[in-house]
MARBA-3410 file (N, C-alpha, C, O; in Angstrom, 1 decimal):
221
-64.5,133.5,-3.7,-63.8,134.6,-4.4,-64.0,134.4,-5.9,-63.8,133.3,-6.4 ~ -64.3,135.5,-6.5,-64.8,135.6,-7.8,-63.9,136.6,-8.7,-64.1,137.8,-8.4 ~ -63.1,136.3,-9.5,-62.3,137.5,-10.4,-62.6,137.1,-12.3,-63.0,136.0,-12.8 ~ -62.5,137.8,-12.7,-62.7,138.1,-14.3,-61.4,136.9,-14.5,-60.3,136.9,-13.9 ~ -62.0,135.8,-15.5,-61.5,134.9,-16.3,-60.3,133.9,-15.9,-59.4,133.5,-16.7
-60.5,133.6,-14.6,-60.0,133.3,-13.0,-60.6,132.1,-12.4,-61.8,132.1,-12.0 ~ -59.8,130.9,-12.2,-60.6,130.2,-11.4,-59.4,129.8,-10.4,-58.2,130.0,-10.7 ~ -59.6,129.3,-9.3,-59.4,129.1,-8.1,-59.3,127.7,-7.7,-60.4,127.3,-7.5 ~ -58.1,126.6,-7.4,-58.4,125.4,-6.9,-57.5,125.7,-5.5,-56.4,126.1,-5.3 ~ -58.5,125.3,-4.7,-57.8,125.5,-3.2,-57.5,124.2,-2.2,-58.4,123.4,-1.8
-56.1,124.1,-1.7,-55.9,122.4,-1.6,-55.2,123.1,0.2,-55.2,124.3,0.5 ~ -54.7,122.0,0.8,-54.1,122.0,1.6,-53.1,120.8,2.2,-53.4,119.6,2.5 ~ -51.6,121.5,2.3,-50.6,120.9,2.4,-50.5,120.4,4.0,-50.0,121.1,4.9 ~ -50.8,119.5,4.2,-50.6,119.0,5.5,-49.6,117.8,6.1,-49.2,116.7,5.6 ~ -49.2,118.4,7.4,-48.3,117.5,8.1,-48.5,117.7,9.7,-49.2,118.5,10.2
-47.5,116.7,10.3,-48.0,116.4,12.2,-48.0,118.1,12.6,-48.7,118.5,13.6 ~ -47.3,119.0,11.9,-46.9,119.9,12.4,-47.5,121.5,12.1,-47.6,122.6,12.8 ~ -48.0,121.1,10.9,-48.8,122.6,10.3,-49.8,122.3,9.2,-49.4,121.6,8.3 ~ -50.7,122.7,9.2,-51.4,122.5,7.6,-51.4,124.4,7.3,-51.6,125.4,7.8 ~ -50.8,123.8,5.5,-50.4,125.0,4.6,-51.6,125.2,3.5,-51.8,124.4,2.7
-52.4,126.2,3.6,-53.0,126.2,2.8,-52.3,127.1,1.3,-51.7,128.2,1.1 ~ -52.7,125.9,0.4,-52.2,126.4,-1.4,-53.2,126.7,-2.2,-54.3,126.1,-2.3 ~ -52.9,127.8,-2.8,-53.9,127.9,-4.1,-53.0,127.9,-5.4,-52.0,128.5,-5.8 ~ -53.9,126.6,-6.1,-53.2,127.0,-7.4,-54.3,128.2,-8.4,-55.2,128.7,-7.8 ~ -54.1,128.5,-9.8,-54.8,129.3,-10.1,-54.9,129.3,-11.6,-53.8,129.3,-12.2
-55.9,129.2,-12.1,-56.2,128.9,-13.2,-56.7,129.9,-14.7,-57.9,130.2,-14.8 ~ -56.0,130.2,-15.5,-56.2,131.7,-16.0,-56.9,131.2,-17.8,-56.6,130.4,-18.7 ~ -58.0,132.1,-17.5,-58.5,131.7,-19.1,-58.3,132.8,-20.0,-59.1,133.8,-19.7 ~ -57.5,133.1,-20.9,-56.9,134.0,-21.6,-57.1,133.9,-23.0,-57.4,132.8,-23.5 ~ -56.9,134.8,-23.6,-58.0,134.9,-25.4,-57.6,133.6,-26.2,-58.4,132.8,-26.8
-56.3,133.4,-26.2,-56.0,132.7,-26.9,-55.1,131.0,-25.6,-54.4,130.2,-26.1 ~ -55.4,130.9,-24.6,-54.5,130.3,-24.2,-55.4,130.1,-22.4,-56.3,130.8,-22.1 ~ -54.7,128.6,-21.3,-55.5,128.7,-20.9,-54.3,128.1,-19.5,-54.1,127.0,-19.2 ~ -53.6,129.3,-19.0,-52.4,129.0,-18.1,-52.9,128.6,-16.6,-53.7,129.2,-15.9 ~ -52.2,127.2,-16.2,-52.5,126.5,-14.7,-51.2,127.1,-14.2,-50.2,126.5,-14.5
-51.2,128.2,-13.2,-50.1,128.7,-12.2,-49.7,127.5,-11.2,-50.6,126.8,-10.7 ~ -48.9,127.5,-11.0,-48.2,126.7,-9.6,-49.4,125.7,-9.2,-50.5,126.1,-8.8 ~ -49.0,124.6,-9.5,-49.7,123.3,-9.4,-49.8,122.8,-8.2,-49.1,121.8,-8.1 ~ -50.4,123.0,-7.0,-50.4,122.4,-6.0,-50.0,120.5,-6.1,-50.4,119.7,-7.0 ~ -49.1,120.4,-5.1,-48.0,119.3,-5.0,-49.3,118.0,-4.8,-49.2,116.9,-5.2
-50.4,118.6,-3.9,-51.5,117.7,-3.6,-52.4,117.2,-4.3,-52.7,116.1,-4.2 ~ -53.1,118.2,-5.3,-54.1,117.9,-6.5,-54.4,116.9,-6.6,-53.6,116.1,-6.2 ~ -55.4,116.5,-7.1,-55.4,115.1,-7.7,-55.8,115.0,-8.8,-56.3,115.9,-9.4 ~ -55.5,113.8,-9.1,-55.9,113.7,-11.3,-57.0,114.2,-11.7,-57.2,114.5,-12.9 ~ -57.9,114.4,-10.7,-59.1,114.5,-10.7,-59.7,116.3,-11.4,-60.2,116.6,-12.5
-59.0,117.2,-10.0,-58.9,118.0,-9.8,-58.0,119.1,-11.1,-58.3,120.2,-11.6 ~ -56.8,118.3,-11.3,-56.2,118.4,-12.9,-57.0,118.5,-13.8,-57.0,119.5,-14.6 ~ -58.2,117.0,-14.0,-58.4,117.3,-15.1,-59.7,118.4,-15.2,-60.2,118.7,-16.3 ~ -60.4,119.0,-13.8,-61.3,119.9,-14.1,-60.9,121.5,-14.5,-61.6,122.4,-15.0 ~ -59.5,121.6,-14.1,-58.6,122.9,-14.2,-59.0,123.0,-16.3,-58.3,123.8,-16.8
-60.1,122.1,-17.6,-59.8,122.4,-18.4,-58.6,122.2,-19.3,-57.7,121.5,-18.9 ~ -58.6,123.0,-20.7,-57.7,122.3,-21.7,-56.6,123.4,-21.2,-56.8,124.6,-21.3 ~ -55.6,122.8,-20.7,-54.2,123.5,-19.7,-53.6,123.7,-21.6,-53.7,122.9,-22.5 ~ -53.2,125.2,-21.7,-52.6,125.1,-22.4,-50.8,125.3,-21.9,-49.9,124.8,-22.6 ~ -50.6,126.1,-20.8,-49.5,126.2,-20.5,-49.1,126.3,-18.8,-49.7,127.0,-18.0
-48.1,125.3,-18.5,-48.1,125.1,-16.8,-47.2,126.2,-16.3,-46.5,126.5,-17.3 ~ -46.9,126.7,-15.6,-46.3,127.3,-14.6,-45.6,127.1,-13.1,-46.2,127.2,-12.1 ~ -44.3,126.9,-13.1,-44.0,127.1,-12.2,-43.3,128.4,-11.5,-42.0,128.3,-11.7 ~ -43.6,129.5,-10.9,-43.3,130.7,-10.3,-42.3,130.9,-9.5,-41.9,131.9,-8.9 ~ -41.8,129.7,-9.4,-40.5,129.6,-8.7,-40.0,128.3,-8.1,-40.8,127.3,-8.1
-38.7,128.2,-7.7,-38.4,127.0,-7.4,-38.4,126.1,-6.4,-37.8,125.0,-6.3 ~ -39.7,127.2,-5.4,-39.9,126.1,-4.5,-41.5,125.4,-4.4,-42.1,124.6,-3.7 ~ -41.8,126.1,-5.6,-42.9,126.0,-5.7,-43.0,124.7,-7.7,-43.5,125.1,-8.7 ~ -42.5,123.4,-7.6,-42.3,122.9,-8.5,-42.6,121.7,-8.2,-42.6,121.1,-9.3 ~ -43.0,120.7,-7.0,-43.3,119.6,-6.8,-44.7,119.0,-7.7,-44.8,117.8,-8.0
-45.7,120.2,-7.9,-46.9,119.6,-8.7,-46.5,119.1,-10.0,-47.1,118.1,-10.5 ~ -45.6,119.9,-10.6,-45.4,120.0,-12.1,-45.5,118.9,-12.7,-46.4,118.8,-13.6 ~ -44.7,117.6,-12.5,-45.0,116.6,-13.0,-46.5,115.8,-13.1,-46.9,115.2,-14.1 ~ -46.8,115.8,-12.2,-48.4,115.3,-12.1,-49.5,116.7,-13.2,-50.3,116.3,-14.1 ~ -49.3,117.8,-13.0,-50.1,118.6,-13.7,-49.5,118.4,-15.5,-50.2,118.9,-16.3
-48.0,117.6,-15.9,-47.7,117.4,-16.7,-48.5,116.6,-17.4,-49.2,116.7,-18.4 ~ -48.3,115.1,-16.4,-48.4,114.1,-17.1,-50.6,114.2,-17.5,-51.2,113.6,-18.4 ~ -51.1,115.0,-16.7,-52.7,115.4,-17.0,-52.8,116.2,-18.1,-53.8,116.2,-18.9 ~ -51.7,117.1,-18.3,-51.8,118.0,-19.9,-50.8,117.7,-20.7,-50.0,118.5,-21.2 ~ -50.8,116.1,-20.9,-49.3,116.3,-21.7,-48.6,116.9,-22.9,-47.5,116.8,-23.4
-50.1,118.0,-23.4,-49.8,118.9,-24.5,-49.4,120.1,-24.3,-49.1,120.9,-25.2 ~ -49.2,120.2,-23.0,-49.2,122.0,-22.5,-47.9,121.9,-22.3,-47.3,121.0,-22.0 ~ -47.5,123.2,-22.6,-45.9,123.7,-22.1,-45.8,124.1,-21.3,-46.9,124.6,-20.9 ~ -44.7,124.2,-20.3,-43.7,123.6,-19.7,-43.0,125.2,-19.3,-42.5,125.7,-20.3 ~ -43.1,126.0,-18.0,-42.8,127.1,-17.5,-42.1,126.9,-16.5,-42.7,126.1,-15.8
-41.0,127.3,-16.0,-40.6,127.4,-15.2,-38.4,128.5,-14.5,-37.3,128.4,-15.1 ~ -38.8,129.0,-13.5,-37.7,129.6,-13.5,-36.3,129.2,-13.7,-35.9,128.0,-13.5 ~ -35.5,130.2,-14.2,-34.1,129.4,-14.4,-33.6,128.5,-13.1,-33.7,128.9,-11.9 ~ -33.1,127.2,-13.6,-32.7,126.4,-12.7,-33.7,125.3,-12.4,-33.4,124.4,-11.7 ~ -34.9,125.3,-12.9,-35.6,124.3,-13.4,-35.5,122.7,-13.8,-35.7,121.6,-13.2
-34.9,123.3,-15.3,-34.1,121.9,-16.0,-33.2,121.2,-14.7,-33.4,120.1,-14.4 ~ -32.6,121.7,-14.3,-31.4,121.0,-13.8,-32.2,120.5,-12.4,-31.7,119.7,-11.7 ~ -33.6,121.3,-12.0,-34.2,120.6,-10.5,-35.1,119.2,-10.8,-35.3,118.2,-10.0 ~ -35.7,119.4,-12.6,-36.6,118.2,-13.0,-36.3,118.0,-14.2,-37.2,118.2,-14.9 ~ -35.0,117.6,-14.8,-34.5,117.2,-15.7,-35.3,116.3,-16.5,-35.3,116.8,-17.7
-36.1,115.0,-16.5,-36.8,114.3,-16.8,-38.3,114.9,-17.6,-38.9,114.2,-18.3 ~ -38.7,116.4,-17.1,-39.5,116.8,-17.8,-39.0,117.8,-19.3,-38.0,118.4,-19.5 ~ -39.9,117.7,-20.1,-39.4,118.6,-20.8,-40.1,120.1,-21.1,-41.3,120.2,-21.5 ~ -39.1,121.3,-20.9,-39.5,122.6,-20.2,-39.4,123.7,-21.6,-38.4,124.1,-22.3 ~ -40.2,123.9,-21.7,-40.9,125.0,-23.0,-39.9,125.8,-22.8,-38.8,125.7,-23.4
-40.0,126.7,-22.0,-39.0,128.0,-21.5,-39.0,128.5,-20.1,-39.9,128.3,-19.2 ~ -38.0,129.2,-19.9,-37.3,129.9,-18.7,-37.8,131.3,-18.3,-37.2,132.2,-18.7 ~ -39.1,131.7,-17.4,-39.7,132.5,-16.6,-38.8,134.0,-16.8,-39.4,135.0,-17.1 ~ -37.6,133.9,-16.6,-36.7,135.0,-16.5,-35.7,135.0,-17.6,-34.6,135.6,-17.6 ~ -36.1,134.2,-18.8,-35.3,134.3,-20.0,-35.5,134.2,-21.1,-34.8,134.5,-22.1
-36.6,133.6,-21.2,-37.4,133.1,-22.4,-38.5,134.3,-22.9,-39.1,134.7,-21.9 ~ -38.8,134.9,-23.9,-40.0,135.7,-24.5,-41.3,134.8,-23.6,-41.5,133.6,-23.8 ~ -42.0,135.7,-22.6,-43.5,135.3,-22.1,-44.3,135.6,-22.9,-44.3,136.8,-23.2 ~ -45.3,134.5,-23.5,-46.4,135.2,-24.8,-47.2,135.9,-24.1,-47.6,136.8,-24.8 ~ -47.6,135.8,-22.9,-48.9,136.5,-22.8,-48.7,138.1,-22.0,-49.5,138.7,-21.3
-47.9,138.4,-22.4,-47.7,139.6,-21.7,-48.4,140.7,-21.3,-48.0,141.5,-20.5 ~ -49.9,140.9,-22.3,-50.3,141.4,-22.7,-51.8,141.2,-21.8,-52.7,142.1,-21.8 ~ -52.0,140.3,-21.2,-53.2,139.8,-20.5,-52.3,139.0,-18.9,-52.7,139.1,-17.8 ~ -51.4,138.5,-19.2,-50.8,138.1,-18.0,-49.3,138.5,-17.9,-48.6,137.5,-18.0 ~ -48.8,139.8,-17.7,-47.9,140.4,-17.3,-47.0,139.3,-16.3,-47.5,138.6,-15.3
-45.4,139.1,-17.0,-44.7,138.7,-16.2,-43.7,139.8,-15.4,-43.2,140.8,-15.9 ~ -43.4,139.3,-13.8,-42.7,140.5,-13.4,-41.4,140.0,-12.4,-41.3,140.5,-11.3 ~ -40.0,138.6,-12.8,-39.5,138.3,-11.8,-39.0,138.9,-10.9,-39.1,140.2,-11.0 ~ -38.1,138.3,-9.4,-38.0,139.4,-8.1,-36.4,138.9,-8.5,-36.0,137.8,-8.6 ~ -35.9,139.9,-8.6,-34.3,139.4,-9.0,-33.8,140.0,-7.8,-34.1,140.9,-7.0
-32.4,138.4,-7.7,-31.8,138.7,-6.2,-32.0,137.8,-5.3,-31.7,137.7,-4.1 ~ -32.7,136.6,-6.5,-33.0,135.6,-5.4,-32.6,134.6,-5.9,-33.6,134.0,-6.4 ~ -31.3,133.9,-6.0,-30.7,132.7,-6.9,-31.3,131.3,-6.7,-31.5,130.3,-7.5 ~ -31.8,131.5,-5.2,-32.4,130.1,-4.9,-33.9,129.6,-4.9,-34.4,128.5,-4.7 ~ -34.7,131.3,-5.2,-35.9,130.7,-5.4,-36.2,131.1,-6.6,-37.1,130.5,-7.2
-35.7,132.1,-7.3,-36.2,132.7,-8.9,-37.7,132.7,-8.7,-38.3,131.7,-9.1 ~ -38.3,133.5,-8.4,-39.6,133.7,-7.9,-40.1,134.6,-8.6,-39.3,135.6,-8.7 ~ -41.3,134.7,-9.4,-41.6,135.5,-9.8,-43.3,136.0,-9.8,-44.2,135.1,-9.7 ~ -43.6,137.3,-10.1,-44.9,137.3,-9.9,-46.1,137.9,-11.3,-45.6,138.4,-12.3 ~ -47.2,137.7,-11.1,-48.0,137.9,-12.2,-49.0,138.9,-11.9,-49.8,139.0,-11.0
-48.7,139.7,-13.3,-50.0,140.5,-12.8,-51.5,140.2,-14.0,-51.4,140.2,-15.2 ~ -52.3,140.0,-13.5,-53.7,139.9,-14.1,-54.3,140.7,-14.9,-54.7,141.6,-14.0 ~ -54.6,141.1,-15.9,-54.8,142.4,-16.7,-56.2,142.6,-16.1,-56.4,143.3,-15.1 ~ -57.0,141.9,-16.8,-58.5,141.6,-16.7,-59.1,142.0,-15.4,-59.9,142.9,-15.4 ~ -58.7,141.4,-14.3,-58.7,141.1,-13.1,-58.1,142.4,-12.1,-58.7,142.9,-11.2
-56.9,142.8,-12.4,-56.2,143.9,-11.8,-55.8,143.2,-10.3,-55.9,143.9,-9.3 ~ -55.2,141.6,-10.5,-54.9,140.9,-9.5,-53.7,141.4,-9.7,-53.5,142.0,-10.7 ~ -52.5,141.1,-8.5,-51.1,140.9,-8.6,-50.9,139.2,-7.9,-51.6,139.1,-6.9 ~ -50.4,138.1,-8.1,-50.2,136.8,-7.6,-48.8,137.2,-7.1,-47.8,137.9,-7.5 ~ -49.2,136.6,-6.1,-47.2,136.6,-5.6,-47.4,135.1,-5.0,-48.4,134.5,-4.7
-45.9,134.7,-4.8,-46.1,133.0,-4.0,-46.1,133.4,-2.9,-47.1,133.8,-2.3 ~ -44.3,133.2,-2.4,-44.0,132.8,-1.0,-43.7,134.3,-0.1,-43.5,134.5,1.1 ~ -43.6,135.3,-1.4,-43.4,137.3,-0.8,-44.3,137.3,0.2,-43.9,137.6,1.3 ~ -45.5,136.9,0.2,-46.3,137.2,1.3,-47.1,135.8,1.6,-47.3,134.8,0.9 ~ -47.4,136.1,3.1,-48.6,135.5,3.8,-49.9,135.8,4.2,-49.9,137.0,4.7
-51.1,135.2,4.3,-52.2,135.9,4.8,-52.9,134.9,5.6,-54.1,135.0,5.4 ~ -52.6,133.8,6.6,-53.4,133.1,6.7,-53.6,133.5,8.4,-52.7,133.4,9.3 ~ -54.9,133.8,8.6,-55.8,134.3,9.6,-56.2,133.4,10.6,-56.6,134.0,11.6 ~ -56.4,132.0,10.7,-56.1,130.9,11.3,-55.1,129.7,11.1,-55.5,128.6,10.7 ~ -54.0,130.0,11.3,-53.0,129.0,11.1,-53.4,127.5,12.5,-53.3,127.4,13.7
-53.8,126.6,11.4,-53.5,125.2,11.9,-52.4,124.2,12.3,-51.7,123.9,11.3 ~ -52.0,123.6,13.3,-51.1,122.9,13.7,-50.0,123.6,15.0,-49.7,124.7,15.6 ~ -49.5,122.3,15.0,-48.7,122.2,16.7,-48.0,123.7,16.8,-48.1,124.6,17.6 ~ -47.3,123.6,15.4,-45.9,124.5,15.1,-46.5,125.6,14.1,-45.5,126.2,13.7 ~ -47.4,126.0,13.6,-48.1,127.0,12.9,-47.4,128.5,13.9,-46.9,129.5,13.5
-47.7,128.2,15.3,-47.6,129.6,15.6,-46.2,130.0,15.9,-45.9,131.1,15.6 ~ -45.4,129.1,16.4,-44.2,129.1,16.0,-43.3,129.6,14.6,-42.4,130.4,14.5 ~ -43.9,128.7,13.5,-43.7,129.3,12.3,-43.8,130.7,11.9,-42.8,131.4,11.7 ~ -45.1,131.0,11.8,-45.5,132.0,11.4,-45.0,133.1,12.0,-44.3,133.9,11.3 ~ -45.2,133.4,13.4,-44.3,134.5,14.4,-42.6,134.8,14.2,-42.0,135.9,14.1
-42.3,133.4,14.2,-41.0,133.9,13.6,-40.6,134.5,12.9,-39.6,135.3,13.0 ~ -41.7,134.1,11.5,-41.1,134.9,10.3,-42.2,136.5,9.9,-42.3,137.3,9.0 ~ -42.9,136.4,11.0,-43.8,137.8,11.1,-44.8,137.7,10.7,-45.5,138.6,11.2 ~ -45.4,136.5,9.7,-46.8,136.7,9.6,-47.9,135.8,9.6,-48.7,135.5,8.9 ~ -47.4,135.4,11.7,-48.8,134.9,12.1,-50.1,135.8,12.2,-50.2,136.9,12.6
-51.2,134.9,11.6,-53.0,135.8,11.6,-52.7,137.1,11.3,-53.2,137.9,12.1 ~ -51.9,137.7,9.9,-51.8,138.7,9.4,-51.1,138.5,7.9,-50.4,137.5,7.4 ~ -51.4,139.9,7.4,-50.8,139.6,5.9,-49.5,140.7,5.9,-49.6,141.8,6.3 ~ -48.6,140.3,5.5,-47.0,140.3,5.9,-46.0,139.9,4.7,-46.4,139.1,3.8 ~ -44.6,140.6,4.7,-43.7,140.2,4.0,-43.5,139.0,5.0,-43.7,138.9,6.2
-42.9,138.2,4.0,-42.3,136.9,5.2,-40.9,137.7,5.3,-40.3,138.5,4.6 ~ -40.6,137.1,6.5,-39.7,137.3,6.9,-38.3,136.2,6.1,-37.3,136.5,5.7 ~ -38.9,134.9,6.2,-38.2,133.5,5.7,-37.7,134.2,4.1,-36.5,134.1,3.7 ~ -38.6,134.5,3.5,-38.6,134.8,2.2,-36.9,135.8,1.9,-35.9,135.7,1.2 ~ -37.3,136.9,3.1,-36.5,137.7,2.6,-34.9,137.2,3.1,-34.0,137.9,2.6
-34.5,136.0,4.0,-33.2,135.7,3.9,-32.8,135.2,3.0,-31.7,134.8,3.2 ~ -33.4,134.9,1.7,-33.1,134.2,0.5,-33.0,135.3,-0.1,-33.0,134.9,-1.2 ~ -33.0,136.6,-0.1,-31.8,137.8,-1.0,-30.4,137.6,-0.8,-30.0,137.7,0.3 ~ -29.8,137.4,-1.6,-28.4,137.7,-2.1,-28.0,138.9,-3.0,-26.8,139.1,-3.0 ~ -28.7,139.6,-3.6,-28.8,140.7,-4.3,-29.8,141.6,-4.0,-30.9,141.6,-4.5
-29.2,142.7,-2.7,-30.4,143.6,-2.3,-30.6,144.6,-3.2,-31.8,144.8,-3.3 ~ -29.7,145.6,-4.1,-29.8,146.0,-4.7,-31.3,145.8,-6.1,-32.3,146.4,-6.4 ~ -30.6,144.6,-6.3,-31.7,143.9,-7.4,-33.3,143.6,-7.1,-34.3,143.9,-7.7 ~ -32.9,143.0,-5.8,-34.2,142.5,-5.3,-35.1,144.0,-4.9,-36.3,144.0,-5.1 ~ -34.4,145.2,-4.2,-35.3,146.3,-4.4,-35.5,146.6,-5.5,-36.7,146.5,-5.8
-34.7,147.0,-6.6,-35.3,147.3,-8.5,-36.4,147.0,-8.3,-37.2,147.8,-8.0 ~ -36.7,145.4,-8.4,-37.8,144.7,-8.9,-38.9,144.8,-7.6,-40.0,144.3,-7.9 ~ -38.9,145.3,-6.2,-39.7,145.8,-5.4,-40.6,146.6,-6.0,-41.7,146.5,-6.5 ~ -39.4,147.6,-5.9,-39.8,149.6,-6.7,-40.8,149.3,-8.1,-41.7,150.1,-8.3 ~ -40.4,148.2,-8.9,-41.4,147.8,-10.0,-42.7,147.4,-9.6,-43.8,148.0,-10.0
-42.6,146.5,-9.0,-43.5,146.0,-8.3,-44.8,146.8,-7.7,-46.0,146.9,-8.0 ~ -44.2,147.2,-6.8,-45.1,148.6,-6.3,-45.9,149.7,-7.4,-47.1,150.2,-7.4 ~ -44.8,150.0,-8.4,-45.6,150.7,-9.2,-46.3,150.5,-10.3,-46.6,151.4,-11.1 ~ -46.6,149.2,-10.4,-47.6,148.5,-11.3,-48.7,148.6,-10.9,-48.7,148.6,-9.7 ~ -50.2,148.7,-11.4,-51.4,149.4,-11.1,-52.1,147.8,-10.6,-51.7,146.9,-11.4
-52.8,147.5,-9.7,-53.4,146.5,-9.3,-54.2,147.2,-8.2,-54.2,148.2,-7.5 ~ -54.8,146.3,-8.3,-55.9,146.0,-7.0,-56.1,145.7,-5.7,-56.3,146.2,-4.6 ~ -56.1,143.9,-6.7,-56.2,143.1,-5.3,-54.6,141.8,-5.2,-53.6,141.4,-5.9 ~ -54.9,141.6,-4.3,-53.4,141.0,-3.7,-53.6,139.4,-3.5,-54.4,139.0,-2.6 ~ -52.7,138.4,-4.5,-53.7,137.4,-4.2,-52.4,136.3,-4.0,-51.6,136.1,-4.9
-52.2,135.7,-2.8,-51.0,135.0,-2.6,-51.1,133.3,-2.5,-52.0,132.6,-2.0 ~ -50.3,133.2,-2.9,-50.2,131.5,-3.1,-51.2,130.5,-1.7,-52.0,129.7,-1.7 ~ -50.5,131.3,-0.9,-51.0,131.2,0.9,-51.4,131.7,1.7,-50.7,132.3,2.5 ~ -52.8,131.4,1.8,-53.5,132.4,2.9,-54.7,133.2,2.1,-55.1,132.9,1.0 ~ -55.0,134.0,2.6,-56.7,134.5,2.3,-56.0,135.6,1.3,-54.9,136.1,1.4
-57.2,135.9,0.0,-56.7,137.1,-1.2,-56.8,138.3,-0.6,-56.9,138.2,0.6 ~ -56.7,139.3,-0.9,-56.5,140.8,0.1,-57.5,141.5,-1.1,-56.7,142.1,-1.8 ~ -58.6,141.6,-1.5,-59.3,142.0,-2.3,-59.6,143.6,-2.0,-60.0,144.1,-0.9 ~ -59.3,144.4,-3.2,-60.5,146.0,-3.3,-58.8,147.0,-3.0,-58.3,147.8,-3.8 ~ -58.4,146.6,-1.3,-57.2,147.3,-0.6,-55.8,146.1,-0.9,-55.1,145.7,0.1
-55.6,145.7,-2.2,-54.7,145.0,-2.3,-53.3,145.7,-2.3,-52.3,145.1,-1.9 ~ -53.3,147.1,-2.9,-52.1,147.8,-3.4,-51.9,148.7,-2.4,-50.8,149.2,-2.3 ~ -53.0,149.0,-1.5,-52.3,149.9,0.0,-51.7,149.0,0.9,-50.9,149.4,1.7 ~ -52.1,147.7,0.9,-51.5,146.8,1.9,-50.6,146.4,1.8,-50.0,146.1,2.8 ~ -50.1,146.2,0.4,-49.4,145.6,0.3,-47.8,146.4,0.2,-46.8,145.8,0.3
-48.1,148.0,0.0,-47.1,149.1,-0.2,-46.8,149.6,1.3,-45.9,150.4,1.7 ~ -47.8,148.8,2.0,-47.3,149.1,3.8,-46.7,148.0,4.4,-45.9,148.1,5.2 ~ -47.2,146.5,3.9,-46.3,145.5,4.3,-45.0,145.9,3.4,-43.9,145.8,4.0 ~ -44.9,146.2,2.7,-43.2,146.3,2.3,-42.4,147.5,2.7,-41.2,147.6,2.5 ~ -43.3,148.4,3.4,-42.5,149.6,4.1,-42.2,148.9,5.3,-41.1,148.9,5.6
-43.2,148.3,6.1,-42.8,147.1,7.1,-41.5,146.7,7.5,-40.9,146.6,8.5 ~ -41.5,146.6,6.3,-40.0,145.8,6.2,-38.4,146.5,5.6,-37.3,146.1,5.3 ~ -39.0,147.8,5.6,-37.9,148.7,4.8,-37.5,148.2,3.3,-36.4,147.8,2.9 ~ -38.6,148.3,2.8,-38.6,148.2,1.4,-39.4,149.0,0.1,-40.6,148.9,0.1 ~ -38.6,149.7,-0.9,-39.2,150.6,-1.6,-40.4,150.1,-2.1,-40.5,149.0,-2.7
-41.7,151.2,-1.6,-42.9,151.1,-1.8,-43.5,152.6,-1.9,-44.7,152.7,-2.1
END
C-alpha cells in the first residue's frame, strides 16, 4: 500500500488466543513529521526507521501502550494524546490534549474526535494529501483472522473476514446523541480511502463502505 507522504509500519499483536494485526502510521508533513498510534510491539529498531518523529500520537486511550517506547526513541517529539491521558501515563510528559488543545496541523492532517466516548476518547484523522480517513478501533477489516478465539471474537462483535462497525466499540457510548454529531461529521467529510488501525486499508471505495457499514448499524451516514 502506497499513499502520498505516508508510510506504513505493520506489526502484529500476538497471543495463545488471537494474533491482532496493528498499523502504526507515519505522516510526513511540510513542516512536521507525526508517528500515529505507536504499536505496543515495535522495536527500537523499527522506531528509529519511522525518521525525525517530530510529534507522537496517541488516538485514543486504548491505543497508548507504545507511547513510552516511541517516546523514549524521539525524546524531542511531543507528546499527543486524548483527554485522560496524563492521569493513564503520568510519568511521561504530554504536549497537549487531542480534544482540547489547538491541533497545529489541521490544515494537512485534519483532527476529528468521536464524542460520547469517556473511556476511549478516540479520535480520527483525516489525510489531506492522501484523501485517507484513519480510524482505530470504529472499524475492522481483517479477512483472515488468526487464532483459537479470532472467530469467536470477531463474530461476536460483527466483523469476522469483513469490514464492519465493531460491535465492542460501540458499547463504549455513553453519549449517543454526541457520538452520532461526530458520526454525521464524519461521514460528511470528503475522503477516499478508509484506513483502520486493524485489518486491511479499504482503498478507491473507502467512503461508500464505510457510509454503509454505519448504516449497518443504524448510524447517520
Amino acid at each position: 500500500m502506497a499513499l502520498p507522504q505516508t508510510r506504513f509500519i505493520e506489526t502484529t499483536l500476538r497471543s495463545p488466543l488471537m494474533q491482532l494485526p496493528v498499523r502504526t502510521v507515519v505522516f510526513e508533513l511540510e513542516k512536521a513529521r507525526v508517528l500515529l498510534s505507536p504499536a505496543s510491539v515495535l522495536t527500537a529498531e523499527q522506531l528509529q526507521e519511522a525518521g525525525p518523529v517530530t510529534d507522537i500520537v496517541a488516538p485514543s486511550l486504548m491505543h497508548t501502550a507504545g507511547m513510552k517506547a516511541a517516546a523514549k526513541a524521539h525524546p524531542t517529539a511531543r507528546l499527543w494524546g486524548p483527554v485522560g491521558v496524563r492521569k493513564k501515563l503520568p510519568e511521561l510528559t504530554w504536549h497537549g490534549q487531542l480534544d482540547g488543545d489547538p491541533w497545529p496541523f489541521e490544515r494537512e492532517l485534519s483532527l476529528h474526535p468521536l464524542q460520547g466516548l469517556p473511556k476511549l476518547r478516540e479520535s480520527a484523522f483525516l489525510h489531506t494529501a492522501s484523501k485517507a480517513l484513519y480510524l482505530t478501533d470504529m472499524v475492522f477489516n481483517i479477512p483472515e483472522p488468526k487464532g483459537l478465539a479470532a472467530w469467536l471474537f470477531f463474530r461476536t462483535f460483527g466483523t469476522y473476514r469483513r469490514f464492519a462497525v465493531s460491535k465492542l466499540f460501540l458499547r463504549y457510548v455513553k453519549d449517543w446523541p454526541a457520538f452520532e454529531d461526530s458520526i454525521a461529521k464524519l461521514a460528511a467529510l470528503d475522503f477516499q480511502h478508509v484506513i483502520p488501525s486493524h485489518g486491511d486499508a479499504v482503498l478507491n471505495e473507502g467512503k461508500p463502505r464505510l457510509l454503509a457499514a454505519l448504516r449497518e448499524r443504524q448510524l447517520p451516514a
